[in-house]
C-alpha positions as CSV (number, residue, x, y, z in Angstrom):
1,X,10.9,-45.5,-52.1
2,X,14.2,-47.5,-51.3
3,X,15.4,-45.9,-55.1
4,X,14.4,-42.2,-54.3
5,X,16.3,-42.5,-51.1
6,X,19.5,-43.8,-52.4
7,X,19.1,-41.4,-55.3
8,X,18.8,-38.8,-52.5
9,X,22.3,-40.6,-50.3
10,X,24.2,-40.1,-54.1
11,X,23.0,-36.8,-55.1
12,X,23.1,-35.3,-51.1
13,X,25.2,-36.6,-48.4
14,X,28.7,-36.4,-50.0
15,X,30.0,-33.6,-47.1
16,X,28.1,-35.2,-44.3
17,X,29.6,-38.8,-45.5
18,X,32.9,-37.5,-45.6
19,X,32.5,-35.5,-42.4
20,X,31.3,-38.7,-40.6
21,X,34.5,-40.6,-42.4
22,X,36.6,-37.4,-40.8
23,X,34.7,-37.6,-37.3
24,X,35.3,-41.5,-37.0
25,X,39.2,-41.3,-37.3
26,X,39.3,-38.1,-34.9
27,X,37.5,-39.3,-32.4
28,X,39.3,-43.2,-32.5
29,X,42.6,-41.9,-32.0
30,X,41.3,-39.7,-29.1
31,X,39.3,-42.6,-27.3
32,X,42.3,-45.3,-28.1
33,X,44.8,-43.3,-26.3
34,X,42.0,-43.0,-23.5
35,X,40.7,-46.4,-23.2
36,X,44.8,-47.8,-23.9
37,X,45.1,-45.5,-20.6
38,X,43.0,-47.7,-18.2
39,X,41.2,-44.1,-17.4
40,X,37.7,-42.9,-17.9
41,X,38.7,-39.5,-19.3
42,X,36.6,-36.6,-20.6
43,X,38.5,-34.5,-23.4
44,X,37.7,-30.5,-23.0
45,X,39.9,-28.9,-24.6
46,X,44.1,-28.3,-25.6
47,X,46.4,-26.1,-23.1
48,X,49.1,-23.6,-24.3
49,X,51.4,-26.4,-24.8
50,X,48.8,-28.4,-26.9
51,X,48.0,-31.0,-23.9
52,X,44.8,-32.5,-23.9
53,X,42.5,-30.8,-20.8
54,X,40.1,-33.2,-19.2
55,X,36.9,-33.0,-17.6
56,X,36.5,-33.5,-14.0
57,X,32.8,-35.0,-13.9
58,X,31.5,-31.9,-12.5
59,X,32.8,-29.4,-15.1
60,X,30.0,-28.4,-17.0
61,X,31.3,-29.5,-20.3
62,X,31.7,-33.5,-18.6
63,X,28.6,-34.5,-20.8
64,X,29.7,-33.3,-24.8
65,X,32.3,-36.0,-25.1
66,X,29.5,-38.8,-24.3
67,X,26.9,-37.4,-26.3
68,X,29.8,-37.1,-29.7
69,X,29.9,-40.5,-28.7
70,X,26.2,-41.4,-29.1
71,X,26.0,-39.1,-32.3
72,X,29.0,-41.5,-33.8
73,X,27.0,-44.2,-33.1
74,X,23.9,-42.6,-34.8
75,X,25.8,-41.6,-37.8
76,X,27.7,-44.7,-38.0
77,X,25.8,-47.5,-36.5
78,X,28.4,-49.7,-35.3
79,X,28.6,-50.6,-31.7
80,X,32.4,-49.5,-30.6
81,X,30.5,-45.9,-30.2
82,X,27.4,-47.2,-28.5
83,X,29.8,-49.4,-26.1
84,X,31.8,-46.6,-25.4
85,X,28.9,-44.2,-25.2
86,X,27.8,-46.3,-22.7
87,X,31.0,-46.1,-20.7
88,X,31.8,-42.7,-20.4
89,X,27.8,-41.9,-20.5
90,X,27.3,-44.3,-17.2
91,X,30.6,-42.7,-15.4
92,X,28.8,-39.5,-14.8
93,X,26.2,-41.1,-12.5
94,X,26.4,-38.7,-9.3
95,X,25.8,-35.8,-11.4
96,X,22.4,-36.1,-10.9
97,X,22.9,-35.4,-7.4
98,X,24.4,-31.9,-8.2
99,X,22.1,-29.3,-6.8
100,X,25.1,-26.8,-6.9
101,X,25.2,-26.8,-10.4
102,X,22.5,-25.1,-13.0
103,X,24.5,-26.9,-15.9
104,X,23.2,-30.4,-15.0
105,X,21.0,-30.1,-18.0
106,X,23.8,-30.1,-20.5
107,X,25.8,-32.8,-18.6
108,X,22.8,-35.0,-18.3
109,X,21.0,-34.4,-21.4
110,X,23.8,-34.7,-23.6
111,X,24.9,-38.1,-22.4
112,X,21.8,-39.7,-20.8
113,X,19.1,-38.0,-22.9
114,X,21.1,-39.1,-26.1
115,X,21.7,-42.3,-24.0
116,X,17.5,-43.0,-24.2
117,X,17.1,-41.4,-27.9
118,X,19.6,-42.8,-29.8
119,X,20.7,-45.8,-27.6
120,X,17.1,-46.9,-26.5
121,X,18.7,-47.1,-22.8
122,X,16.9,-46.9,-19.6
123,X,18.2,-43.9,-18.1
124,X,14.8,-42.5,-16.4
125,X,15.6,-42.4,-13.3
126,X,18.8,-40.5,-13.8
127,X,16.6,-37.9,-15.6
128,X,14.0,-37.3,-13.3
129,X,16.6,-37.6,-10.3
130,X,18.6,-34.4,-11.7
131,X,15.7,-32.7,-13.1
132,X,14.7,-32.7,-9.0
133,X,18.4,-31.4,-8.3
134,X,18.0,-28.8,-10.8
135,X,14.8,-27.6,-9.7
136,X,15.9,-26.9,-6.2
137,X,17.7,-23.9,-8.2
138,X,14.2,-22.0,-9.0
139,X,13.7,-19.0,-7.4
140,X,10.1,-18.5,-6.9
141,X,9.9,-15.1,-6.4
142,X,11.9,-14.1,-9.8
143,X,10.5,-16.9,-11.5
144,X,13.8,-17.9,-12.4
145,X,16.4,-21.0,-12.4
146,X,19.4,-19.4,-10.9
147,X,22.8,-20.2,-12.7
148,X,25.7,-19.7,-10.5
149,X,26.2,-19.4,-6.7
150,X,26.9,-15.9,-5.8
151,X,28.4,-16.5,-2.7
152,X,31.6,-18.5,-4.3
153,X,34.7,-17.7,-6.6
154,X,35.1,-15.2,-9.1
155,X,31.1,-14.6,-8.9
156,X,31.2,-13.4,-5.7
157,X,33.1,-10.3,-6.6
158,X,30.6,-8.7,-9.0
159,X,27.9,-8.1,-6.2
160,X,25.1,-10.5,-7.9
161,X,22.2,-11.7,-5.7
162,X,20.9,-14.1,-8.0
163,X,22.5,-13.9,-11.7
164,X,21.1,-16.3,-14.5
165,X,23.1,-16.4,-17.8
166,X,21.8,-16.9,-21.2
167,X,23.1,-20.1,-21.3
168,X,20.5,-21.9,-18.8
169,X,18.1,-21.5,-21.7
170,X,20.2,-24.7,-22.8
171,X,19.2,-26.7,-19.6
172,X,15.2,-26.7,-19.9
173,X,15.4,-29.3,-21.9
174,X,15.9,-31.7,-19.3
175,X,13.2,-30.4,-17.4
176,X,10.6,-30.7,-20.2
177,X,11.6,-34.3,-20.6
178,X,11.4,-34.7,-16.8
179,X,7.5,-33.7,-17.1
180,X,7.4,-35.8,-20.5
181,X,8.9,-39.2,-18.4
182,X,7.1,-38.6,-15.0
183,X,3.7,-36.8,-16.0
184,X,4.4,-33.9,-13.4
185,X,4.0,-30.8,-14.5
186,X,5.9,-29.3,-12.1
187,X,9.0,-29.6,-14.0
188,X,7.4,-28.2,-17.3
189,X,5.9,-25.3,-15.5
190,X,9.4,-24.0,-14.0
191,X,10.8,-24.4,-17.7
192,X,8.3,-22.1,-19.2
193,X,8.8,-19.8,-16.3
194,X,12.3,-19.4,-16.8
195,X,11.3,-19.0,-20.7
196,X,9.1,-16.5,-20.0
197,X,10.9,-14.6,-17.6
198,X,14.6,-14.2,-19.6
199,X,12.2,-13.6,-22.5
200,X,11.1,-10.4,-20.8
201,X,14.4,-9.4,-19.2
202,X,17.3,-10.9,-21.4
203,X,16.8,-9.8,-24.9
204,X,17.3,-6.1,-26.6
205,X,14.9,-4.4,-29.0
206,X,17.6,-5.3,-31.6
207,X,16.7,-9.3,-30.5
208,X,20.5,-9.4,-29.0
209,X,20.8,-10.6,-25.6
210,X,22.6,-10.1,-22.5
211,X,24.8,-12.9,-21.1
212,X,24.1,-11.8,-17.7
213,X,20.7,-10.8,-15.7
214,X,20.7,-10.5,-12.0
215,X,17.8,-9.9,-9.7
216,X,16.3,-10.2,-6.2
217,X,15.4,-13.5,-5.6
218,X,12.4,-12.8,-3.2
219,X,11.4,-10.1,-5.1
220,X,11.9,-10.7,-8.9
221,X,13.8,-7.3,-9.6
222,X,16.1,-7.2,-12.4
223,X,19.2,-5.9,-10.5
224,X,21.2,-5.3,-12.9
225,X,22.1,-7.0,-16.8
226,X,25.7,-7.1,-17.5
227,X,28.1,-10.0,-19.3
228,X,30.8,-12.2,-17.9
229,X,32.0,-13.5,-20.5
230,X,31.4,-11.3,-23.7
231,X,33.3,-8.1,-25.1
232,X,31.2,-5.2,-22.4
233,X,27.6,-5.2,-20.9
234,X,25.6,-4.0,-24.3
235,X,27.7,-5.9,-26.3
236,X,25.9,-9.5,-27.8
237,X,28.7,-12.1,-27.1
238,X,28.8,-14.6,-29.8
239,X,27.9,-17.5,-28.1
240,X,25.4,-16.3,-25.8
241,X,23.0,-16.1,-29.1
242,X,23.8,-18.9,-29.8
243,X,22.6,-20.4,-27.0
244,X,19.5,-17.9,-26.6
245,X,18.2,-19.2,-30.3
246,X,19.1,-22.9,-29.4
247,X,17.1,-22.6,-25.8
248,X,14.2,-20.9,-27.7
249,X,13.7,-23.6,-30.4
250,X,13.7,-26.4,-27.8
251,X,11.2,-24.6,-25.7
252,X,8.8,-24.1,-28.8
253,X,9.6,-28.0,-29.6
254,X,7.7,-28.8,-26.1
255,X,5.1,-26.2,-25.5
256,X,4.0,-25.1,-29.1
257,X,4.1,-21.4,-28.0
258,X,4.4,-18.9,-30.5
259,X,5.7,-16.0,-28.9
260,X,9.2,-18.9,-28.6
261,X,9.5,-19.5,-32.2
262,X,9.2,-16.4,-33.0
263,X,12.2,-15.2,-30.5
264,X,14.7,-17.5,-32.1
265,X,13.4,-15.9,-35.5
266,X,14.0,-12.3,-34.0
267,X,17.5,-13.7,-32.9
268,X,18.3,-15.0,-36.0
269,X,17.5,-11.6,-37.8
270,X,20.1,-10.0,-35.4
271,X,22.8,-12.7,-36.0
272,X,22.5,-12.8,-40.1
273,X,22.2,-9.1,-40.7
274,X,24.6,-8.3,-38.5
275,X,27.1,-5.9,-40.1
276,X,30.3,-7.8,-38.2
277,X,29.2,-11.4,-38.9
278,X,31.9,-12.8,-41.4
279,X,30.9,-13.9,-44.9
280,X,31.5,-17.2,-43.8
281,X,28.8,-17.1,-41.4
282,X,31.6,-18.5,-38.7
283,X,31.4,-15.9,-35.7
284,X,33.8,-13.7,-33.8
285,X,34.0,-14.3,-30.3
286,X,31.7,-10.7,-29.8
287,X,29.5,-8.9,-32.4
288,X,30.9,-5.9,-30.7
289,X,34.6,-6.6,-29.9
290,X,36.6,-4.1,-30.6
291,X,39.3,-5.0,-33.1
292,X,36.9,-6.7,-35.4
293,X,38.0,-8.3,-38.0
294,X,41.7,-9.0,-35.9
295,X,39.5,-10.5,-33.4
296,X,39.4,-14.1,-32.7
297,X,36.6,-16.1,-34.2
298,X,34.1,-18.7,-32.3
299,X,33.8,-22.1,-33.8
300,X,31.5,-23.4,-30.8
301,X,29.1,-20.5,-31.4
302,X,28.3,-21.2,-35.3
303,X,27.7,-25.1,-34.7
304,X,24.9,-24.4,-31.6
305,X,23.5,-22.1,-34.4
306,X,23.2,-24.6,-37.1
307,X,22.0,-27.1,-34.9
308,X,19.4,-25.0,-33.6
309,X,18.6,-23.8,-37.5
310,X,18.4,-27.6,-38.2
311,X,15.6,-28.0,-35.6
312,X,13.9,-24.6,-36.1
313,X,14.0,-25.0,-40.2
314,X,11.1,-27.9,-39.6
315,X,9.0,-25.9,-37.8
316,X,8.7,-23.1,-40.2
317,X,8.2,-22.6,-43.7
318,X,10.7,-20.3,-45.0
319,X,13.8,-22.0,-46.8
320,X,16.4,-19.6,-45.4
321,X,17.2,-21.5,-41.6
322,X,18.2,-24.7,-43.4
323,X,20.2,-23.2,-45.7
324,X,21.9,-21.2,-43.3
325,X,22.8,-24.2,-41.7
326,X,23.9,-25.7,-44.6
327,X,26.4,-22.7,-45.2
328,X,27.9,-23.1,-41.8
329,X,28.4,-26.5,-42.0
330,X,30.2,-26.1,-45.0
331,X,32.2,-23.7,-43.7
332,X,33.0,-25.7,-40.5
333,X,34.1,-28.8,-43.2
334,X,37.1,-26.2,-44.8
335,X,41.0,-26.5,-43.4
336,X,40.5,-23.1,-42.3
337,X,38.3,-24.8,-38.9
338,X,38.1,-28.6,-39.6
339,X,41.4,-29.8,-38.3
340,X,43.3,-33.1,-40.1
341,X,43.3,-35.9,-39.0
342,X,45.9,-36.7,-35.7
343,X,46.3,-33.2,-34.8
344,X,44.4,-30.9,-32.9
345,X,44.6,-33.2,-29.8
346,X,42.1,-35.4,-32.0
347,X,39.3,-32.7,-31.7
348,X,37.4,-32.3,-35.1
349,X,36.9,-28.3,-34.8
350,X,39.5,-25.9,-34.9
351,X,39.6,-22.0,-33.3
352,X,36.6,-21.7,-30.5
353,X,36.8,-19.5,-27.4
354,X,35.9,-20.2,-23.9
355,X,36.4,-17.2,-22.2
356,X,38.4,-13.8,-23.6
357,X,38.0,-11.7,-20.6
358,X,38.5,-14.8,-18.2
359,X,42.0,-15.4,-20.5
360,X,40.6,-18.8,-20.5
361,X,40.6,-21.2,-23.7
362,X,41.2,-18.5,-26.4
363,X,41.4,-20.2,-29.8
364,X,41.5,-23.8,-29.2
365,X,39.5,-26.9,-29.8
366,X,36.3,-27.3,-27.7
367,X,33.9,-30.7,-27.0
368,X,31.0,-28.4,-27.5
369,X,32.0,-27.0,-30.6
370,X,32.7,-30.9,-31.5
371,X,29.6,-32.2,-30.4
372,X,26.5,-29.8,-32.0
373,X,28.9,-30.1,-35.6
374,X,28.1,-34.2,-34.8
375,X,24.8,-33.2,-34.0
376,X,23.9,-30.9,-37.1
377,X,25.5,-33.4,-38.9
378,X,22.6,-36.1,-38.0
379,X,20.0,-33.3,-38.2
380,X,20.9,-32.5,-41.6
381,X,21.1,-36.3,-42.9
382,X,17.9,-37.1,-41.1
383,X,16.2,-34.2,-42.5
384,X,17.2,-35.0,-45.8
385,X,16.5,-38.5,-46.0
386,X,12.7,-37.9,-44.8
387,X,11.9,-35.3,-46.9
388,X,13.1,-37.7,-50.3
389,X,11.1,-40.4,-49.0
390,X,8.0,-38.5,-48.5
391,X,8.2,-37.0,-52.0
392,X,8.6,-40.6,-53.5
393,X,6.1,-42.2,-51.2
């Protein structure tokens, strides 16, 4: 067995070795110049002057630079990452007390979740504590986790009652753990809700999806579907399929339900036949945007996907959702979006987008994009180390 594997490390894991190599001397300049700081700071992103942006703790991003942290230590096994996953993990402690916020589940499952999974920590009660802050953001009557206050900033303005995004697909997870750690199913329940419920209302015949639904919270009517953050309302903004596929592998991970699995197949279809998706499989920021191809391309949107096609690849028999992922990951490890080492502000990824119509972090580095490349990376090796050992076992 011990042969076939290291046959299988020779013959296999040449880009994810030399990714990991790439990764390691990124990612220690970046947390040098931090920890040489005396600071607990969260890189997010560069500025127009090429400045590293930091994460308050309350910024939805604040849990990807942990959680690269805890895939380093994963991929690498030595204990700099896990001490500094640690660190910067354990300095977002009042998030769980967040009941403002619908994108507790990336914060917390990035950071703590990895924290328990990959650094056998005892972070429980951290879970379960923000798994009850999240909850107090389902709507009963919709049947629905609400994502943003529509009472404050920008949101306010577009008239929204109760708008959920595409994105809080991405923060089930933690409540599906929460059920998993506590044995309440109250937690599971409100996950498949939401599941069921943007299954209904978010997606197109097409299997594109809106970025925006908004409906009457008491009620449950879909007020209107719209995008905040994509090209136009019926356009399918890159990274809100990303997440949408992602969301709906996770969910089939937990509850086994068909009709989930075969969503995130439907999603794929739209996203590899599309006739605007690069050759390269990496993204522009909008199926739809208008000046395609002189339109900017999204980074953090092809990494979710191969991630998710990772995860969704073992749960179904046809070949074509690893190698996907394999393609895109290759593509990520080119010059044209891998950045050298010591520039880029230290990020690994190169040319991601935030926000286009929000003017907001327009081809730049992301932690997001940074951390589902780490965690593809460790999906891929993983993957490919059992299925060598099982065939010489």
């Amino acid at each position: 067995m011990m042969a076939g594997c290291n046959l299988k490390k020779a013959a296999t894991e040449d880009m994810v070795t030399e990714n990991i190599s790439n990764a390691v001397s990124q990612y220690s300049l970046m947390t040098n110049r931090i920890e040489a700081s005396d600071c607990i700071m969260n890189p997010k992103t560069l500025d127009e002057k090429q400045q590293v942006v930091y994460a308050s703790y309350d910024d939805w991003t604040s849990g990807f630079f942990p959680g690269s942290m805890w895939y380093l230590y994963q991929l690498t096994g030595d204990e700099k990452w896990e001490k500094l996953a640690v660190k910067y993990t354990e300095s977002l402690d009042s998030v769980q007390y967040l009941t403002w916020h619908h994108d507790v589940g990336f914060m917390v499952g990035c950071s703590y979740l990895n924290g328990m999974r990959l650094g056998q920590k005892d972070y429980k009660s951290v879970v379960l504590q923000t798994a009850r802050s999240l909850s107090t953001r389902f709507r009963s009557g919709a049947g629905i986790i609400q994502s943003w206050d529509a009472d404050k900033g920008w949101q306010a303005q577009r008239g929204w009652k109760c708008p959920v995004i595409i994105d809080n697909m991405m923060n089930l997870e933690l409540l599906f753990e929460a059920t998993r750690l506590s044995g309440d199913s109250t937690y599971y329940n409100m996950a498949v809700s939401h599941a069921d419920r943007t299954l209904k209302e978010h997606f197109r015949s097409d299997g594109s999806c809106y970025h925006v639904v908004d409906y009457d919270p008491e009620t449950g009517t879909v007020r209107s579907r719209q995008t905040a953050q994509g090209y136009a309302d019926e356009s399918a903004w890159a990274r809100g399929q990303a997440w949408a596929i992602y969301g709906y592998t996770v969910c089939y991970r937990y509850t086994h339900k068909p009709e989930y699995w075969e969503q995130a197949c439907r999603i794929y279809d739209f996203i590899f036949t599309n006739k605007h998706l690069a050759s390269d499989l990496i993204p522009y920021w909008d199926y739809d945007a208008l000046n395609i191809p002189n339109e900017p391309r999204d980074v953090s949107a092809a990494a979710i996907t191969a991630a998710a096609l990772y995860e969704l690849s073992m749960y179904l028999p046809n070949p074509r959702y690893k190698k996907t992922a394999d393609k895109i990951l290759a593509s990520l490890s080119t010059p044209a979006y891998r950045a050298k080492v010591g520039e880029n502000g230290n990020f690994i990824l190169m040319h991601s987008v935030g926000s286009i119509p929000h003017n907001a972090e327009v081809d730049v580095p992301l932690n997001y994009a940074d951390y589902y490349f780490l965690e593809a990376l460790s999906r891929k090796r993983e993957m490919e180390k059992q299925v060598v050992c099982k065939k010489v076992l």
